[in-house]
DSSP file (Angstrom, degrees, kcal/mol; ACC not computed):
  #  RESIDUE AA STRUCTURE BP1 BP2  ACC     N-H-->O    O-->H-N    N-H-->O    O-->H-N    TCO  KAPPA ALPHA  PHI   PSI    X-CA   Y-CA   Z-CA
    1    1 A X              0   0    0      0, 0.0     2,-0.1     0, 0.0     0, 0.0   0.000 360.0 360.0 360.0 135.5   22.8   18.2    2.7
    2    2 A X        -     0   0    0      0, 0.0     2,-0.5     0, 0.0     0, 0.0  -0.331 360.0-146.9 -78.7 161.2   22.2   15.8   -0.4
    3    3 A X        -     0   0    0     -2,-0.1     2,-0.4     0, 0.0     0, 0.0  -0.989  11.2-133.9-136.1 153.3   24.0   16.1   -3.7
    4    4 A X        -     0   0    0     -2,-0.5     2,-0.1     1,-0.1     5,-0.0  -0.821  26.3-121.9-124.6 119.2   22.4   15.2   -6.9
    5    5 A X     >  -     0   0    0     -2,-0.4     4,-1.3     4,-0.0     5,-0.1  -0.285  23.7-111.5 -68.4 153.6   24.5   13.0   -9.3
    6    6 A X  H >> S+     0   0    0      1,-0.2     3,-6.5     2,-0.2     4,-1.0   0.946 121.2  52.6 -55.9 -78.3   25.4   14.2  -12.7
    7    7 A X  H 3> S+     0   0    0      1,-0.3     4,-3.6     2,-0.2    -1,-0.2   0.624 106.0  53.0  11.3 -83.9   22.9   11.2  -14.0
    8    8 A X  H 3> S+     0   0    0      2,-0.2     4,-1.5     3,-0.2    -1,-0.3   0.602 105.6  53.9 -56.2 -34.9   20.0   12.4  -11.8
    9    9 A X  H <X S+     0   0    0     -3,-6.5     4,-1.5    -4,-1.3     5,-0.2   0.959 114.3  48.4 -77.7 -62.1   20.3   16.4  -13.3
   10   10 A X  H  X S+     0   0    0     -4,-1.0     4,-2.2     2,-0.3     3,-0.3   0.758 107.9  42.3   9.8 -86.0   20.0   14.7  -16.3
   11   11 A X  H >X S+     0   0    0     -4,-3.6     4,-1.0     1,-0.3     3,-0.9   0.922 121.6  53.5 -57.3 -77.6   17.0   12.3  -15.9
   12   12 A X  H 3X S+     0   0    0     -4,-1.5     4,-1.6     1,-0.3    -2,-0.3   0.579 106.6  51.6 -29.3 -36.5   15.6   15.6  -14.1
   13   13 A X  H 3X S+     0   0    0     -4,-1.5     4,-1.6    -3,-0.3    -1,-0.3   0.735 107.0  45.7  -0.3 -76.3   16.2   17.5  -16.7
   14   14 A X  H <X S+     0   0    0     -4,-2.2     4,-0.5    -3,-0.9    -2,-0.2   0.691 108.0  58.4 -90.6  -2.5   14.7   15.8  -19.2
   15   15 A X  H  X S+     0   0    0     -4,-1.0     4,-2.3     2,-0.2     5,-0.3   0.892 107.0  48.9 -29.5 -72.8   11.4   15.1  -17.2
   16   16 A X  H  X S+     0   0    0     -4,-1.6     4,-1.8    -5,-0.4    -2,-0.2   0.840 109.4  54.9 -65.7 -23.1   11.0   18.7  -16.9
   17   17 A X  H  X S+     0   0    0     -4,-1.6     4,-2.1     2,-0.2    -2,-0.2   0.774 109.2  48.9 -43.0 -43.0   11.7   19.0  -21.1
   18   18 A X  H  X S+     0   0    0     -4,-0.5     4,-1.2    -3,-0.3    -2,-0.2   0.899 109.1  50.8-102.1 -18.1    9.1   16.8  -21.6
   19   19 A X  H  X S+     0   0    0     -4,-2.3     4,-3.0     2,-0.2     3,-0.4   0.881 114.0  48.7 -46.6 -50.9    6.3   18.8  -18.9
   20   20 A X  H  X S+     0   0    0     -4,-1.8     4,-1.9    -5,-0.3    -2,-0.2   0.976 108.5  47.2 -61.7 -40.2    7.1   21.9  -20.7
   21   21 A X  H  X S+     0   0    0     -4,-2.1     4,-0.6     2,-0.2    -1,-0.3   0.793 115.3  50.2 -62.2 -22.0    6.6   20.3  -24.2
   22   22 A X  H  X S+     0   0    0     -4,-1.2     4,-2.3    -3,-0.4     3,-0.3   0.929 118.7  36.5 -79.2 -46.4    3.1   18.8  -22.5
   23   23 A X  H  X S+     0   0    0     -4,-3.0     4,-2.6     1,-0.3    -2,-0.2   0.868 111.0  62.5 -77.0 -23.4    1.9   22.5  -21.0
   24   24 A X  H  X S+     0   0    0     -4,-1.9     4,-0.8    -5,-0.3    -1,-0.3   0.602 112.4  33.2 -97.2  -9.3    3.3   24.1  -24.1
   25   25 A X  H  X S+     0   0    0     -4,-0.6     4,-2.5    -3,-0.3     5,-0.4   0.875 116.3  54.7 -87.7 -65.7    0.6   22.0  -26.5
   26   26 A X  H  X S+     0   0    0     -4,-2.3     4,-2.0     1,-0.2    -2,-0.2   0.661 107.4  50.9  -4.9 -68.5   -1.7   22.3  -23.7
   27   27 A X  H >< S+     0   0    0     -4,-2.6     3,-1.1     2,-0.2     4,-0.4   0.993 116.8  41.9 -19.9 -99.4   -0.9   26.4  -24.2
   28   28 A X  H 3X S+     0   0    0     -4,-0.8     4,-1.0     1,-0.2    -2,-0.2   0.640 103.0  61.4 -35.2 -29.4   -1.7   26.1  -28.0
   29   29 A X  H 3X S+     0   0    0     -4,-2.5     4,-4.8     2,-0.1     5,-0.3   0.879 113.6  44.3 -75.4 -39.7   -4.9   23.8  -27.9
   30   30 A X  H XX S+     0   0    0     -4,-2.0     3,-2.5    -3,-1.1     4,-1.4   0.855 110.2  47.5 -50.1 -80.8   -6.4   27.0  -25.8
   31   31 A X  H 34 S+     0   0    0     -4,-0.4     4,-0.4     1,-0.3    -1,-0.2   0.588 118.7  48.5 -54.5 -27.5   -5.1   29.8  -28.0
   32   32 A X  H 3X S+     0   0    0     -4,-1.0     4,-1.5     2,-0.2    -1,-0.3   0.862 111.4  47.7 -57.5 -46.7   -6.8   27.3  -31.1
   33   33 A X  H XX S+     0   0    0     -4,-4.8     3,-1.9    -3,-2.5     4,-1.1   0.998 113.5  47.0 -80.4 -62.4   -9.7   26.9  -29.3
   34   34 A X  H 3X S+     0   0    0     -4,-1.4     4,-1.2    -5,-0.3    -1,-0.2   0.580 115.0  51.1 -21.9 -25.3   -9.8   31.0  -28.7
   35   35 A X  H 3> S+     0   0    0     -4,-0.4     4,-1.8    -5,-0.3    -1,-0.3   0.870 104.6  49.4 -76.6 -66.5   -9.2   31.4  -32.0
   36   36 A X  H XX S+     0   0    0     -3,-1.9     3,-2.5    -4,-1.5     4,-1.3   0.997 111.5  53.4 -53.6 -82.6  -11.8   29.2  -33.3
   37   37 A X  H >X S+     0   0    0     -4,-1.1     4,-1.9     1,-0.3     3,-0.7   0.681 106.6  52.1 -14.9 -64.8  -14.4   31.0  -31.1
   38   38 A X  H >X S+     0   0    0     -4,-1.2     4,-2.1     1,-0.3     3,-0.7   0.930 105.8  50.7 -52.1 -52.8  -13.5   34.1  -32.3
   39   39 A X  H <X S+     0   0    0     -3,-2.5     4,-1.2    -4,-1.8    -1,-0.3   0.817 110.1  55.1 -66.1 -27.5  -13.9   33.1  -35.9
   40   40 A X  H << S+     0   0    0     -4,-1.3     4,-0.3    -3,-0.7    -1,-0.3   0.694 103.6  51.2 -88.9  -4.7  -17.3   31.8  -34.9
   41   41 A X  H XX S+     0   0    0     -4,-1.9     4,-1.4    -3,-0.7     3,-0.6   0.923 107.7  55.3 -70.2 -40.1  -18.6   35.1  -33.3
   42   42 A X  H >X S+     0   0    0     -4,-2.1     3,-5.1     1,-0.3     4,-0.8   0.931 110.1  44.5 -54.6 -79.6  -17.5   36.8  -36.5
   43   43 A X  H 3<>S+     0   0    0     -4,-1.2     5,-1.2     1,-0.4    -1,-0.3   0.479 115.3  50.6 -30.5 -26.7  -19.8   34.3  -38.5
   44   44 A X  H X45S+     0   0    0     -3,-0.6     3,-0.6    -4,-0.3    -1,-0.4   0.699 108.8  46.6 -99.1 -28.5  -22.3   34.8  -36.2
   45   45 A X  H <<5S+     0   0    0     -3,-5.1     2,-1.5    -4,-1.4    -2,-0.3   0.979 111.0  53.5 -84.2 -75.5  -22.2   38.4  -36.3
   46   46 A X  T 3<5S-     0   0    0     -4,-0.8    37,-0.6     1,-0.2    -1,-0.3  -0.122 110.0-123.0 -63.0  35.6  -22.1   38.3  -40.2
   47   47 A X  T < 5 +     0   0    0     -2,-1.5     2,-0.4    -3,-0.6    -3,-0.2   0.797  54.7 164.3  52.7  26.4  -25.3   36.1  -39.9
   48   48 A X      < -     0   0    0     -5,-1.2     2,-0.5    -6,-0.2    -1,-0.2  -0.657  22.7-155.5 -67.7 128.9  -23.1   33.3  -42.1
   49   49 A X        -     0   0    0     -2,-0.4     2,-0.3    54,-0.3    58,-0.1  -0.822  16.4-178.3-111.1 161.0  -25.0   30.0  -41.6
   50   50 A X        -     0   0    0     -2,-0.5    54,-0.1     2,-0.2     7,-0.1  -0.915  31.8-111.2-129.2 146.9  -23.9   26.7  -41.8
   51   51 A X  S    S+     0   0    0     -2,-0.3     2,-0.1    53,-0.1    53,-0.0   0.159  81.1  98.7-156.5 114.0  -25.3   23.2  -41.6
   52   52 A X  S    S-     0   0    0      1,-0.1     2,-0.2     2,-0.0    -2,-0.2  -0.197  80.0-113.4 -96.5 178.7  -23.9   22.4  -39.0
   53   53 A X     >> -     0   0    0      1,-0.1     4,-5.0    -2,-0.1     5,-0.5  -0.757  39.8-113.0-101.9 160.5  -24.4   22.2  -35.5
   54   54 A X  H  >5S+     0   0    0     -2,-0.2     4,-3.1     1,-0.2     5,-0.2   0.977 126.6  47.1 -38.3 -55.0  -22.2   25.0  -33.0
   55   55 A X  H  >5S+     0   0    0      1,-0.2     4,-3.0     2,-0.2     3,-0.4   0.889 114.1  40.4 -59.5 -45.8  -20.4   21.8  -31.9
   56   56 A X  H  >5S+     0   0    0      1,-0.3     4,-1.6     2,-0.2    -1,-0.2   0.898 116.2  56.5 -49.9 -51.8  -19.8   20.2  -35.7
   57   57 A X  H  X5S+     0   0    0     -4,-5.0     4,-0.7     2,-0.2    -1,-0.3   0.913 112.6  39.6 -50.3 -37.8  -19.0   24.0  -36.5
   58   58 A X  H >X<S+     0   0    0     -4,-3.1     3,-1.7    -5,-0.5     4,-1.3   0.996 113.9  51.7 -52.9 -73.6  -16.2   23.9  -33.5
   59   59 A X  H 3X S+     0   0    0     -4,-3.0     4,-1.9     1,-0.3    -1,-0.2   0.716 108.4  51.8 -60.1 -29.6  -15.0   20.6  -34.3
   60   60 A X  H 3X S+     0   0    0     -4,-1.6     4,-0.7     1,-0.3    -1,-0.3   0.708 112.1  43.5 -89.2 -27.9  -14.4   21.6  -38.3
   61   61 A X  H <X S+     0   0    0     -3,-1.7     4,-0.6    -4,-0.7    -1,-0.3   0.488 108.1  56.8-105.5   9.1  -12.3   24.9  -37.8
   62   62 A X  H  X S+     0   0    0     -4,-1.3     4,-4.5     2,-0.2     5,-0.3   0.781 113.7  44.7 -88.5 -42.5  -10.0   23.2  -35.0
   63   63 A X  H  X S+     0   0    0     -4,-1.9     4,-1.3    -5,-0.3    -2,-0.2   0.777 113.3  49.9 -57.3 -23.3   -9.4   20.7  -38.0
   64   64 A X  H  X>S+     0   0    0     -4,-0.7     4,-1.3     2,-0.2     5,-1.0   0.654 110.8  51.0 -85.1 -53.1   -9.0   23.6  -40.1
   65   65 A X  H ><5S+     0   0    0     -4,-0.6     3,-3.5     4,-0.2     5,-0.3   0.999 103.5  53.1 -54.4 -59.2   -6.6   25.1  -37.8
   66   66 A X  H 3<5S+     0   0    0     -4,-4.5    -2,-0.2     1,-0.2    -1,-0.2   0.953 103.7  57.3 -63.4 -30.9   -4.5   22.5  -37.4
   67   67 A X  H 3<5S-     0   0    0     -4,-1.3    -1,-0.2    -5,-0.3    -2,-0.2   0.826 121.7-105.0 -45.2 -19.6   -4.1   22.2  -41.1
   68   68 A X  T <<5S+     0   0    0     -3,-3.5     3,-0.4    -4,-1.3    -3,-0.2   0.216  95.6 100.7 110.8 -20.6   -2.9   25.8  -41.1
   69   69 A X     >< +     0   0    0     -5,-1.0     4,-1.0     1,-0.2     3,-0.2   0.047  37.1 101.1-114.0  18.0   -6.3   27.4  -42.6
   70   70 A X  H  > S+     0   0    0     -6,-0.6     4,-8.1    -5,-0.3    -1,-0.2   0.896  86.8  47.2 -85.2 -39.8   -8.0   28.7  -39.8
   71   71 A X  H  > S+     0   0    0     -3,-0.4     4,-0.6     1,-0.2    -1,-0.2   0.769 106.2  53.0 -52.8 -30.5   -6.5   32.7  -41.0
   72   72 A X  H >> S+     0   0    0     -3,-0.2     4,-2.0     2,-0.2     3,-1.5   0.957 115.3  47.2-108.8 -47.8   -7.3   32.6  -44.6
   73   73 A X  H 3X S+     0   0    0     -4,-1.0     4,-4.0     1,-0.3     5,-0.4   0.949 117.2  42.3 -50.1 -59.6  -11.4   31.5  -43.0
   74   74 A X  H 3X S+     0   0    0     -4,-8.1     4,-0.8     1,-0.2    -1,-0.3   0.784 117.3  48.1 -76.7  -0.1  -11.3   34.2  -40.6
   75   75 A X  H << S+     0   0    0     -3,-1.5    -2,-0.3    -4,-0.6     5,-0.2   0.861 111.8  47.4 -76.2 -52.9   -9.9   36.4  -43.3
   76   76 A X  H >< S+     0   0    0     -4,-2.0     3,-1.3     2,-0.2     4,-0.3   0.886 108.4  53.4 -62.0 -42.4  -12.3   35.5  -45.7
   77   77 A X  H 3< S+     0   0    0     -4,-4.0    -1,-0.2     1,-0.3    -2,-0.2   0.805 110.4  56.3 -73.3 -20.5  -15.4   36.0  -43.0
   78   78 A X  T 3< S+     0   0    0     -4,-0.8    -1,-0.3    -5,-0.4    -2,-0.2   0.296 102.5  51.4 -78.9  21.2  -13.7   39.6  -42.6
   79   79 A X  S <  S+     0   0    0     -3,-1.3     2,-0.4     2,-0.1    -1,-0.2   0.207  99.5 101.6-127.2  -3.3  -14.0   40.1  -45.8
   80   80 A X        -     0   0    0     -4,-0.3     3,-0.1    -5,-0.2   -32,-0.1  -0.860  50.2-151.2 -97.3 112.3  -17.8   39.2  -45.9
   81   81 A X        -     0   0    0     -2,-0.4     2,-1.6     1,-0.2     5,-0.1   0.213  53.0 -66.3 -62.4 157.6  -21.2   40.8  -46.0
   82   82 A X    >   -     0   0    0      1,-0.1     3,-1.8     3,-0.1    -1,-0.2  -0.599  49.5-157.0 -60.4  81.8  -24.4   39.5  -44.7
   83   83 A X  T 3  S+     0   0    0     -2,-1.6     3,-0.3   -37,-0.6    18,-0.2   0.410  79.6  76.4 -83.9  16.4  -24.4   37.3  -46.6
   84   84 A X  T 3  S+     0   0    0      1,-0.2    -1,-0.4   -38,-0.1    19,-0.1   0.668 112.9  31.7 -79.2   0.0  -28.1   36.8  -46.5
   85   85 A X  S <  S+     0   0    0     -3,-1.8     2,-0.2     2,-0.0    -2,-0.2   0.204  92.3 123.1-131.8  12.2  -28.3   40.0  -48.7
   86   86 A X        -     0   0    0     -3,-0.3    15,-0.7    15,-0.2     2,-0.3  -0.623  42.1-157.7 -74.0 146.8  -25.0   39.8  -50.8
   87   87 A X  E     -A  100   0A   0     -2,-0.2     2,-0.5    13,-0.1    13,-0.2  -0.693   6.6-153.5 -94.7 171.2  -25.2   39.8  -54.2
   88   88 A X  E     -A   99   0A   0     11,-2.6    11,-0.7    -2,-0.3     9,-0.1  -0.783  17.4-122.1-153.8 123.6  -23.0   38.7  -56.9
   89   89 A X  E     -A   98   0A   0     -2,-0.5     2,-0.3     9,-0.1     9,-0.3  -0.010  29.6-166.7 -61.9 160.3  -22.6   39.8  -60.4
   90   90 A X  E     -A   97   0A   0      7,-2.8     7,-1.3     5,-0.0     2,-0.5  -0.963  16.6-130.5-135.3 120.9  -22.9   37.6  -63.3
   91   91 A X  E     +A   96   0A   0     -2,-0.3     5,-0.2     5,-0.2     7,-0.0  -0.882  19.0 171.8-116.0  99.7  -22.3   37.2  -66.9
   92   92 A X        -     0   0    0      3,-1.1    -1,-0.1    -2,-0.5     4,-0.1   0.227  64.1 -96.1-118.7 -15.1  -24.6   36.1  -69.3
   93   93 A X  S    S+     0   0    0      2,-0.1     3,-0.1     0, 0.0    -1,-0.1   0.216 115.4  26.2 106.5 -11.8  -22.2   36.9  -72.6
   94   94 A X  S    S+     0   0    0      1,-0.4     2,-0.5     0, 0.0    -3,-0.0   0.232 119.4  36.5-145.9   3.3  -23.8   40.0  -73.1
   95   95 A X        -     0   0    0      2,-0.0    -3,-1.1    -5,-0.0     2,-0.4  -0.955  64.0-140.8-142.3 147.1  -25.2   41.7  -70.3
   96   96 A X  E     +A   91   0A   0     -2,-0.5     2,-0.3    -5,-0.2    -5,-0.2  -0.772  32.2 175.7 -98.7 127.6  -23.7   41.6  -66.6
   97   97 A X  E     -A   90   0A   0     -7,-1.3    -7,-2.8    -2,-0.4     2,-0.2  -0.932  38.5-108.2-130.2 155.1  -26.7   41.3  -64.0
   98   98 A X  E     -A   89   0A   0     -2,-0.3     2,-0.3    -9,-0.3    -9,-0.1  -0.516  41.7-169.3 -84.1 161.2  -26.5   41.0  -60.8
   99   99 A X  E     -A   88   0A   0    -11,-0.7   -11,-2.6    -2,-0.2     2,-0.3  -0.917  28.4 -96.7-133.6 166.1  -27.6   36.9  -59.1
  100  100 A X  E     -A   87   0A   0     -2,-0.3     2,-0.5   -13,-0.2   -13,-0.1  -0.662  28.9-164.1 -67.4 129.1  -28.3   35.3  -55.7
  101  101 A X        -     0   0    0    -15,-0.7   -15,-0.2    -2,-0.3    -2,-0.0  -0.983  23.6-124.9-111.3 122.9  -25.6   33.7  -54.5
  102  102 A X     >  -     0   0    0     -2,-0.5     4,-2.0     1,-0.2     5,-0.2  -0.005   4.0-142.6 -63.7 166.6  -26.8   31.4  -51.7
  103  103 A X  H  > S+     0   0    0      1,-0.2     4,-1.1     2,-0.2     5,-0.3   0.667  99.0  64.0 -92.3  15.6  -25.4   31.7  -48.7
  104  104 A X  H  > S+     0   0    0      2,-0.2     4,-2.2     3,-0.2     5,-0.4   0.808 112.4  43.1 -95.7 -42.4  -25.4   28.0  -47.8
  105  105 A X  H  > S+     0   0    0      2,-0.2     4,-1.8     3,-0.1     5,-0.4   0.946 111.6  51.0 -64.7 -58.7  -22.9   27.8  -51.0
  106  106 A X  H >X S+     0   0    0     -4,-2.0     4,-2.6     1,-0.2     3,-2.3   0.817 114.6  48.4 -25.0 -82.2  -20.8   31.2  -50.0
  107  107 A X  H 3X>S+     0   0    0     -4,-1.1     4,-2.1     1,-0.3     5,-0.7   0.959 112.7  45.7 -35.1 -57.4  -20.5   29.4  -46.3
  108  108 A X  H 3X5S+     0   0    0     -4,-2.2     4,-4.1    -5,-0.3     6,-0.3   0.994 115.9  45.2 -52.9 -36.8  -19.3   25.8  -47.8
  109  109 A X  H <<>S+     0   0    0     -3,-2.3     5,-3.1    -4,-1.8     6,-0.5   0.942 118.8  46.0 -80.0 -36.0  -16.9   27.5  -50.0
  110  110 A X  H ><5S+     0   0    0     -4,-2.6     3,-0.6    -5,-0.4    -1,-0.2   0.909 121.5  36.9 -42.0 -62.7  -15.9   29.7  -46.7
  111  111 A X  H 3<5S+     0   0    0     -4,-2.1    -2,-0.2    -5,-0.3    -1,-0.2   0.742 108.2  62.1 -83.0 -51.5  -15.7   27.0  -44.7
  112  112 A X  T ><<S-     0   0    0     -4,-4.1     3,-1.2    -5,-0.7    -1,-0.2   0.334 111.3-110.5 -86.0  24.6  -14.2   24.6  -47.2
  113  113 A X  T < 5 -     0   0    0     -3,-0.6    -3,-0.2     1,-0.2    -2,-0.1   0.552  70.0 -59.1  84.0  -7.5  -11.0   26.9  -47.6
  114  114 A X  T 3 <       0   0    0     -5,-3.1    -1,-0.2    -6,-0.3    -4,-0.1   0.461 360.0 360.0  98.9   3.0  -11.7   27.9  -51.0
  115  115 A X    <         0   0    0     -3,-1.2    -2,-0.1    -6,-0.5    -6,-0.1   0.548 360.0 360.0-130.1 360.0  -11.9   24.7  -52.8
């Protein structure tokens, strides 16, 4: 029977430290990408358009995730009508009417985080 030098648990050790750290981003890029998806069924479901293409759509909330913003999106798309038939009221300085808001702006603003 072998014996493994102090040294050796070590190096072995940190080998397997840095594998975990590799599956444990690995882990996270899935659950992002699940994530994402999800936040594009909703959209899809709430007839929100974009334009963009699916993939361009993808590629713009995994960038939006990793900033942190991918919740306050899908929060905001729960919080959202069809928007091909929302309205939004407006104020003219003395009578409130309803307007169109397009939905290409609603989606950018959606989409752009709020800003």
């Amino acid at each position: 029977m072998s014996t493994i030098k102090t040294a050796e648990i070590g190096s072995l050790l940190r080998n397997a430290a840095g594998q975990i750290r590799k599956l444990q981003e690995k882990v996270a890029g899935y659950e992002r990408r699940e994530k994402v998806d999800k936040v594009m069924d909703k959209m899809a479901s709430k007839e929100i358009e974009t334009d963009l293409s699916v993939d361009e759509l993808r590629a713009d909330l995994m960038k939006k995730a990793e900033e942190g913003k991918l919740e306050m999106i899908e929060e905001a798309v729960n919080y959202s009508t069809n928007l091909s038939t929302m309205k939004l009221a407006s104020h003219d300085g003395e009578n409130a009417t309803p307007s169109s808001v397009s939905g290409a702006e609603l989606d950018a603003f959606i989409l752009g985080g709020g800003n």
